[in-house]
Steps between C-alpha positions, in 0.01 A plus 500: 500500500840665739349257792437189246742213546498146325635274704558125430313218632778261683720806593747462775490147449727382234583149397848398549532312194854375676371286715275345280819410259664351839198302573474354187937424502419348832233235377734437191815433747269250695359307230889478342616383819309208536648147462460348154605175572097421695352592191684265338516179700160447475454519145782310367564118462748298655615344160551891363648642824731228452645542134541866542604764757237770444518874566175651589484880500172707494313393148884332389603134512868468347645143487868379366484179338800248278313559175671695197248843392388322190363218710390745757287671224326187405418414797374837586283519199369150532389577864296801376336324264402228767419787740284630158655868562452718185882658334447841534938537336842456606821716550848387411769630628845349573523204675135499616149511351191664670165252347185684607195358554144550576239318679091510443470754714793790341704434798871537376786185553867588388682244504945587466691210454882594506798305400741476781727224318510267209242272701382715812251695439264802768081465478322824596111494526380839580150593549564843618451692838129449528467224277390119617803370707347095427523594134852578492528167686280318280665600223844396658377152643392409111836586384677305795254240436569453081942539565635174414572249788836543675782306295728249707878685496739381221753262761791608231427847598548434878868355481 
């Protein structure tokens, strides 16, 4: 048994698990860097594109719109329900209100609205990292679609 020595298989060649990590941070910096806005044009409407300015972020559409929060959350809810996403809760907090929803399939939609003023209020859809990018923007384009028309400015209020 003195001459007896157990050596391992793969010795001598050991995996650098390094450059794996860097591989995988490299694929992840080149899928972030991409531009947003192609994924976008061809999937939203005119009539949408043209009542909002949209922010579209990986799995994240976020929209500001002259609506107060309780009209916001109406609106919100009534899209969901025309969308026939399943409430899976909410979160209050201060100022904002996270609805969550759920579709047929267990993917997860958070939607934030957040008061900004007495009647401007922020939309966040957010599908997360991996989720469905078109349902985030489905979602949004049913709540741009049920906001109430734009009102004609109060003339008073211009003078």
């Amino acid at each position: 048994m003195a001459g007896f020595r157990f050596e391992r298989k793969n010795a001598g060649k050991r995996w650098n698990g390094s450059a794996f990590l860097f591989l995988i941070l490299g694929i992840l910096a080149g899928n972030l860097a991409g531009c947003a806005a192609a994924s976008v044009a061809g999937d939203a409407s005119g009539e949408v594109l043209g009542k909002s300015e949209e922010l579209i972020r990986r799995g994240k559409v976020e929209t500001d719109q002259p609506v107060p929060i309780a009209d916001a959350i109406e609106i919100v809810q009534r899209a969901a329900d025309e969308l026939k996403l399943n409430s899976a809760g909410h979160e209050k907090h201060p100022d904002q209100v996270k609805l969550i929803y759920r579709d047929d399939r267990k993917q997860m939609v958070v939607v934030t609205i957040v008061r900004r003023t007495e009647v401007l209020t922020e939309i966040h859809t957010d599908v997360g990292f991996l989720g469905p990018e078109s349902l985030g923007r489905a979602v949004m384009r049913q709540i741009l679609d049920d906001l109430p028309p734009e009102r004609p400015h109060d003339a008073k209020s211009l003078n």
